[in-house]
C-alpha positions in Angstrom: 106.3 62.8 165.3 102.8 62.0 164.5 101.3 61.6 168.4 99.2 65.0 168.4 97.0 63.2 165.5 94.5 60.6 165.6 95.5 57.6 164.6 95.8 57.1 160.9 95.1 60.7 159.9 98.6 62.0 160.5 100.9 62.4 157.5 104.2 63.9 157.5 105.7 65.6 153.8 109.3 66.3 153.4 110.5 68.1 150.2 114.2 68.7 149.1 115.4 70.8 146.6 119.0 72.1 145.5 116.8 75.6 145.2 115.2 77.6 147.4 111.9 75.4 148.1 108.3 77.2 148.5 106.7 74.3 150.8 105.7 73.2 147.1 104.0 69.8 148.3 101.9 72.4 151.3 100.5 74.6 148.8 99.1 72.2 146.5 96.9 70.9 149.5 95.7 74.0 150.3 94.6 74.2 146.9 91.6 72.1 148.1 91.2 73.3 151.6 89.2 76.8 150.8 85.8 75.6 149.5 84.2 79.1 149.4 83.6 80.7 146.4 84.1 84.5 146.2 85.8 86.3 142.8 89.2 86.4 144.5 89.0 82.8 146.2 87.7 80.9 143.0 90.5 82.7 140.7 93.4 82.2 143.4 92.4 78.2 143.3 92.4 77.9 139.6 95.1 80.0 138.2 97.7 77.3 139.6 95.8 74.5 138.3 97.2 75.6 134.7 100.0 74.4 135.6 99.4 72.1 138.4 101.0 68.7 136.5 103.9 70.3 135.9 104.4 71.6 139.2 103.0 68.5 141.0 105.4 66.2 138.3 108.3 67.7 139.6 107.4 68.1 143.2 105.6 65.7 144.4 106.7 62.9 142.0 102.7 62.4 140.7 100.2 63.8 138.2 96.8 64.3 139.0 94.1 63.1 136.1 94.1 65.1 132.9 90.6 65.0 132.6 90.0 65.4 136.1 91.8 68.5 135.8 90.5 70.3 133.5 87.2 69.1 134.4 88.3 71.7 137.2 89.5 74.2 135.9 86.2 74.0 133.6 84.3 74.5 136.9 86.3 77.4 137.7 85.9 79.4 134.5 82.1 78.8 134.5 81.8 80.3 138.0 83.9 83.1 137.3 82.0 84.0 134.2 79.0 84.1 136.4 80.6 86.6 138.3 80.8 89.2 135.3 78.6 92.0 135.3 76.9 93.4 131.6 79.5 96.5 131.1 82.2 93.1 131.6 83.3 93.8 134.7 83.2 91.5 137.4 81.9 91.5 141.1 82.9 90.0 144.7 80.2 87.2 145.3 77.6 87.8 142.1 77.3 90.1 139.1 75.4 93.0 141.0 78.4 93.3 143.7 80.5 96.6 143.2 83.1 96.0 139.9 86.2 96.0 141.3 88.9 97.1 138.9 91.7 95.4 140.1 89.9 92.0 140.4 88.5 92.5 137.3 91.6 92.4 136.0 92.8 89.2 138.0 90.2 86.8 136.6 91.3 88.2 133.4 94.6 87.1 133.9 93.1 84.0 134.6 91.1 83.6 131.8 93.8 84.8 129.4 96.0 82.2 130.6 93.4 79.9 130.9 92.6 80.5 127.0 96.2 80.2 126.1 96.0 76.7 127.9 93.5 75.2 125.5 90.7 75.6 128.0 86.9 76.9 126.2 86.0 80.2 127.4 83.1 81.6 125.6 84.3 84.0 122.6 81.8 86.8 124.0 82.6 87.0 127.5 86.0 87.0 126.9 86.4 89.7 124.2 83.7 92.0 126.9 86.4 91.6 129.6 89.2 92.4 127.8 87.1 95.7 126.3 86.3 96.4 129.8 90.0 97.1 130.6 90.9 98.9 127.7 87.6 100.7 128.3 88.9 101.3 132.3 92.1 102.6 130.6 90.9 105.3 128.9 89.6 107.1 132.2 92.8 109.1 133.2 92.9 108.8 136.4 96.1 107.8 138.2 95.6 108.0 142.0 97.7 105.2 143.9 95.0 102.9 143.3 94.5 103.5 140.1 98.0 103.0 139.3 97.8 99.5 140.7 94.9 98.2 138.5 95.7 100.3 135.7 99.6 98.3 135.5 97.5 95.0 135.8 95.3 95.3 132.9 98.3 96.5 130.9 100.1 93.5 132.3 96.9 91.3 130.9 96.5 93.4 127.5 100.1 92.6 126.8 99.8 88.5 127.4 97.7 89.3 124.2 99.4 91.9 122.5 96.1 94.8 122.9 98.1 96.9 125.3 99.2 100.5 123.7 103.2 100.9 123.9 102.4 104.1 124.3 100.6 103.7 127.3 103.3 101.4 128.6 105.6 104.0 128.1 103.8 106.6 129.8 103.2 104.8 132.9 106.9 103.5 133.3 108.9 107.1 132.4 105.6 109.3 134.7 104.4 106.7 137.3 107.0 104.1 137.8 107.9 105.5 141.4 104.6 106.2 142.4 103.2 102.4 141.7 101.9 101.0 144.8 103.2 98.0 145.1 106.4 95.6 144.3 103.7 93.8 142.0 102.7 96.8 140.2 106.0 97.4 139.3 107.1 93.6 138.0 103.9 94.1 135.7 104.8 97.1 134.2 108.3 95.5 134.0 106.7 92.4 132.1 104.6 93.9 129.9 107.6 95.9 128.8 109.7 92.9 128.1 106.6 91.5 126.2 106.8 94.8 123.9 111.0 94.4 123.2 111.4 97.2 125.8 113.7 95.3 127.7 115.6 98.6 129.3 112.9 100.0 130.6 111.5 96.8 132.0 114.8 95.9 133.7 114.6 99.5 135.2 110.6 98.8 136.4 112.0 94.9 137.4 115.1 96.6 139.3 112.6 99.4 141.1 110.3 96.0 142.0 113.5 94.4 143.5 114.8 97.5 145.9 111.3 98.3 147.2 110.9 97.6 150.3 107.2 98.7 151.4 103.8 98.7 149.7 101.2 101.7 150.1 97.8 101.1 151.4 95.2 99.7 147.9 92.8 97.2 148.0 94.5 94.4 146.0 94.1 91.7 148.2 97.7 91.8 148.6 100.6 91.6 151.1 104.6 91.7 150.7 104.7 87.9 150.9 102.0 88.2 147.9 104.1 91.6 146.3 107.2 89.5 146.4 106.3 86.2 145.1 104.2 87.6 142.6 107.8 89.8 141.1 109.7 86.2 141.1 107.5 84.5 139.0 107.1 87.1 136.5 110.9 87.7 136.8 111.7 84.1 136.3 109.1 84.5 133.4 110.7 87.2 131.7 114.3 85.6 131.6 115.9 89.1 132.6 117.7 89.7 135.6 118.9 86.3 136.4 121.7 87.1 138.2 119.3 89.0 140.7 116.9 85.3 141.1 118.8 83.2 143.3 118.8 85.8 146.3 115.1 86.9 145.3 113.8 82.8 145.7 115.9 83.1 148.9 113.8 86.0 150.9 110.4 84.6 149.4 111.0 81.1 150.5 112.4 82.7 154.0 109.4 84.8 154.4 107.1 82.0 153.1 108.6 79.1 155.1 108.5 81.1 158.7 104.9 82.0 158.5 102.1 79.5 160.0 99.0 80.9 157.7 98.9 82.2 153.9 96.3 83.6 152.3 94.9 82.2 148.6 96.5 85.4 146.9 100.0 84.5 148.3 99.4 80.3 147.5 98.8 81.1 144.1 101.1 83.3 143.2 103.8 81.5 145.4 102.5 78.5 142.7 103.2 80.5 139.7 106.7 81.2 141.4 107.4 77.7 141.7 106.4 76.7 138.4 108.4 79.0 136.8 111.9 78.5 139.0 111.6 75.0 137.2 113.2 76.2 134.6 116.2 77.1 136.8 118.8 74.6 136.6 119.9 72.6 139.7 121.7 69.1 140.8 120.5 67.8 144.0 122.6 64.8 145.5 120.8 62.7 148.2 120.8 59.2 149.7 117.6 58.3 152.0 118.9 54.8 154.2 121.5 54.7 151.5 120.2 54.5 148.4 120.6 57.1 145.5 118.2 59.5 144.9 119.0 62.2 141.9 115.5 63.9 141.2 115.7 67.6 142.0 113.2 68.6 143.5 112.8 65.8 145.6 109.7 64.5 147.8 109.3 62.0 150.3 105.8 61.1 152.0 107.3 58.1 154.8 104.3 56.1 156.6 103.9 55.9 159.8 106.1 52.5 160.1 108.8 53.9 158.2 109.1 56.8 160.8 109.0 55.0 163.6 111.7 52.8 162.2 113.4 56.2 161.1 114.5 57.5 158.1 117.9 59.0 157.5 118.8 61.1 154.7 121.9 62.4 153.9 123.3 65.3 151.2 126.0 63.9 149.2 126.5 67.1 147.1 128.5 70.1 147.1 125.5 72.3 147.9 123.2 73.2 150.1 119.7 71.3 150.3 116.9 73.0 150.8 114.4 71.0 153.2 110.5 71.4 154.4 108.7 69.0 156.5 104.9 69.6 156.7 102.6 67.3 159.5 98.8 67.1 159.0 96.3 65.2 160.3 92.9 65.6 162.9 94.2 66.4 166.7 93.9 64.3 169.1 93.3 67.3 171.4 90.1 69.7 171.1 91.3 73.2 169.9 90.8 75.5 172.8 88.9 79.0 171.9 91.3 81.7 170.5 90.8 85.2 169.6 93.3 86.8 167.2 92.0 89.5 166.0 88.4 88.3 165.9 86.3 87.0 168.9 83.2 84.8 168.4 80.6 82.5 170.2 77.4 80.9 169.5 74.5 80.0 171.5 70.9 78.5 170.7 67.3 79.4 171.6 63.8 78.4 170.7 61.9 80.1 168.6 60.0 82.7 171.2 64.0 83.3 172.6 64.5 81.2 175.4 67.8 80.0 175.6 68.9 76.1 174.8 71.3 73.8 176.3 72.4 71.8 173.3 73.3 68.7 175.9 69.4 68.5 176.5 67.9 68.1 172.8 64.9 66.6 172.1 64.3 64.8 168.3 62.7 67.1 165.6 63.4 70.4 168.0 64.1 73.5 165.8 66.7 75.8 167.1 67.6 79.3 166.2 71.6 79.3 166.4 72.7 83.0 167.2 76.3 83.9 166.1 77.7 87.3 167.6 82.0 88.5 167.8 83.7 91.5 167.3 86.5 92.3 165.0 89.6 93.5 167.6 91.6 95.6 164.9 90.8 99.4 163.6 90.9 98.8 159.3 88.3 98.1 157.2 88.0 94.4 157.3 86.2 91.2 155.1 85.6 88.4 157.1 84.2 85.0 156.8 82.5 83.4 159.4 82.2 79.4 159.3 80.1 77.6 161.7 80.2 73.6 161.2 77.2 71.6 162.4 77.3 68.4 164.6 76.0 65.2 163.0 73.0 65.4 165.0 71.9 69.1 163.5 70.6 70.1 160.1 70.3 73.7 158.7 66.4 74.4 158.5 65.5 75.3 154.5 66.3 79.2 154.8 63.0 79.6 153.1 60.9 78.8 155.8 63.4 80.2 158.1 61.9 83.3 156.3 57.9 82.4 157.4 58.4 83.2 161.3 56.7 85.4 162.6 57.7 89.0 163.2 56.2 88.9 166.8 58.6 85.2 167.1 61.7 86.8 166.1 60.8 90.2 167.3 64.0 89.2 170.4 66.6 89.4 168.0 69.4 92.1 168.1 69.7 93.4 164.7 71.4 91.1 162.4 74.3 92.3 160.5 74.0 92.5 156.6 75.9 90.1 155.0 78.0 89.9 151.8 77.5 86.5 150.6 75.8 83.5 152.7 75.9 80.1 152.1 73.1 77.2 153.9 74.8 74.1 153.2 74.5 70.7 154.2 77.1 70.8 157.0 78.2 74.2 157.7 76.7 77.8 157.8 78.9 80.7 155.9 78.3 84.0 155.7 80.8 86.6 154.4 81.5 90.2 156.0 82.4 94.0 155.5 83.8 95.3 158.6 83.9 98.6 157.9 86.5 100.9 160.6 83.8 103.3 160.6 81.0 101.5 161.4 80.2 99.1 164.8 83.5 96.3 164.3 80.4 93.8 166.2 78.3 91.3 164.1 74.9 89.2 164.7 74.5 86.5 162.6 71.7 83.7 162.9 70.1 80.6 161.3 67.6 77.5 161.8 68.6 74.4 162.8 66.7 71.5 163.5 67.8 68.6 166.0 67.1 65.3 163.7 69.5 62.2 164.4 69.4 60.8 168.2 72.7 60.7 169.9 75.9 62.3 171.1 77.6 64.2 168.9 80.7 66.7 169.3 80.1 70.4 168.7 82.7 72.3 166.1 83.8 75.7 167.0 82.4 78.7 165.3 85.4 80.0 163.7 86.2 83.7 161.9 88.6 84.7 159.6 89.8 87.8 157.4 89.7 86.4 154.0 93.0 87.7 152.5 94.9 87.9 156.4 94.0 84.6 158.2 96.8 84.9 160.8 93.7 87.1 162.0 91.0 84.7 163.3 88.9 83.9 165.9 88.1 80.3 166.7 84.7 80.0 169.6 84.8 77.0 172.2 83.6 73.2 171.0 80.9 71.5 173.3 78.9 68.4 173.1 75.0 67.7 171.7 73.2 65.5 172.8 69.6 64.7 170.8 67.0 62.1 172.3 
């Protein structure tokens, strides 16, 4: 089971539950397996950590450290705030990025919850971003994308009872059918239910359920997103619960047959899961014969134990829900794949003669020269991640910067970049594809050869941020440095 892996890095996760079961135990991993730091990303990693012990409690049968936690979470806020512009807004990758209404609204969700947690947010900040939506609010404009941030920041007034019922009312009896999205819809429904209107919201929650589409906006969102995004607030609301069970049943179906998920669809398929544990189940199982009641269950065998074999059996009247998750390093190099994206790297000196990386010499400086091409037609934003061997490190980009114009004067023109990153191991630079403009990108950085040996080269690797089914991955290679 484990024989694609290195040894001792393989792991195998098995989760059962009487309920539908989100691959619980898989998206708390993934939790801390996006280390990049936009808006969106940072606020999709923390808003589950709210609730992680809860979730983790029942899922995974441990707790992670209270303090470590909300040391965490801390971290989270602080970067996000960071991120808020002077009108209280906030922006992409710093505070003079483009406000973005919707995702201003989405790390106020966050924060709102986060305050109702116990966790400090400043009083300022927090009172400008809440102004800022009722400020947005005001401007009456109600295209399809307004529609969609205009039900959010409702959705986040209501947690804290500043949203107008007027308001509320006027966008669920003028607009309910024009909302662009399944998610729109649940947060009208839920604001509703907040305000007593519990007709109208199981009218907005019922319009939610039968959709089956969502229009074009920039929400960061998907169906898989659209629909695990209406469960939780459904489950939240308490109404409709004869309409869950099938509901849990399509998101963990869609969910469970997909191979990547983007950070909007892990957290909100978190928030799902911590609010179905209010739903009652009995789950009934024997593993090599011995009782085992807790519903959800999890079960994390070592590699003895499954080459031994495990055998689990339902003793229960009803169905078990099951997920097994394998992880660990391949044993195999990962051959070059284009999905969507295609990319490849290649080194020269400084004056542009190429380099072969096997034939490095100690303290040689390299300029590493990234290029691909987005394959699709719509507006894309990518993130390009290119891991350095042990042997490299990045040159400081400062005097990256002192080269000479006649030196560098062989470069293409570079692309312009959202957001870059020169870290210890890795270069990281974010991207607008725009359809209209050239779907190619040049990227490049220093590098200097410093440690002698052989080392084995990482692939440069592409991905759209909120798709990452779409990706391109470059070939691996060897360095050698003497």
């Amino acid at each position: 089971m484990l024989a694609d892996y290195l040894p001792g890095t393989g792991q195998a996760r098995l989760s059962f539950s009487s309920r539908p079961t989100l691959n619980v135990p898989e998206l708390l991993a993934e939790l801390d397996r996006y280390p990049y730091g936009c808006l969106e990303q940072t606020t999709s990693r923390a808003l589950p950590l709210l609730y992680f012990n809860e979730v983790a409690a029942a899922w995974v049968g441990q707790n992670a450290s209270e303090a470590g936690l909300r040391a965490r979470v801390q971290e989270a806020i602080q970067r996000i705030l960071t991120l808020q512009d002077a009108g209280g807004g906030f922006g992409l990758w710093n505070p003079n990025s483009e406000v973005e209404n919707w995702l201003s609204a989405y790390a106020m969700d966050f924060l709102v919850r986060a305050r109702q947690e116990k966790y400090l947010i400043p009083e300022l900040a927090y009172q400008h971003g809440l102004t800022y939506l009722q400020e947005q609010l005001n401007e009456r404009a109600f295209g399809e994308q307004q529609l969609g941030w205009r039900a959010y920041a409702l959705y986040v007034l209501a947690r804290v009872q500043k949203a107008a019922i007027g308001d509320l009312r006027y966008l669920h009896d003028n607009h309910l059918q024009k909302l662009p999205t399944a998610l729109a819809q649940a947060q009208l429904a839920a604001s509703l239910a907040r305000y007593g209107e519990l007709e109208r919201a199981k009218e907005a929650f019922t319009a939610a359920l039968n959709r089956s589409g969502r229009m074009t906006v920039r929400d960061y969102g998907s169906p898989l997103r659209d629909r695990a995004a209406l469960l939780a607030l459904l489950a939240e609301s308490g109404l409709l619960p004869d309409r869950l069970p099938q509901l849990a049943e399509e998101v963990a179906a869609d969910f469970n047959q997909r191979r990547y998920s983007s950070t909007q669809e892990q957290a909100w398929l978190l928030l799902a899961a911590h609010a179905l544990l209010k739903q009652p189940g009995q789950l009934k199982l024997a593993v090599d014969g011995q009782a085992v009641t807790a519903d959800p269950f999890y079960l994390s065998p070592t590699a003895g134990q499954l080459s031994k074999g495990l055998t689990v059996n339902n003793q229960g009247d009803q169905p078990a829900w099951t997920v097994m998750n394998l992880s660990g390093v391949p044993s195999a190099a990962q051959p070059p794949a284009q999905n969507g994206f295609s990319i490849s790297r290649r080194y020269y000196t400084r004056t542009g003669k190429p380099v072969d990386p096997a034939q490095l010499r100690q303290n040689d400086l390299l300029v590493v020269v990234i290029t691909g091409e987005a394959q699709g037609k719509e507006e894309q934003q990518a993130l390009v991640v290119d891991l350095l061997p042990a042997g490299l490190e990045i040159e400081n980009p400062r005097l990256a910067h002192n080269a000479s114009a006649t030196e560098i004067a062989w470069l293409p023109e570079l692309t312009q970049t959202l957001h870059t990153e020169f870290r210890d191991d890795r270069f990281v630079a974010a991207l607008d594809l725009d359809a209209a403009q050239s779907r190619k990108f040049t990227l490049t950085y220093l590098a200097r050869a410093v440690t002698p040996g052989v080392y084995q080269q990482p692939a440069a690797y592409i991905e759209d941020m909120y798709k990452p089914w779409q990706f391109g991955r470059g070939a691996m290679g060897t360095v050698k440095v003497e």
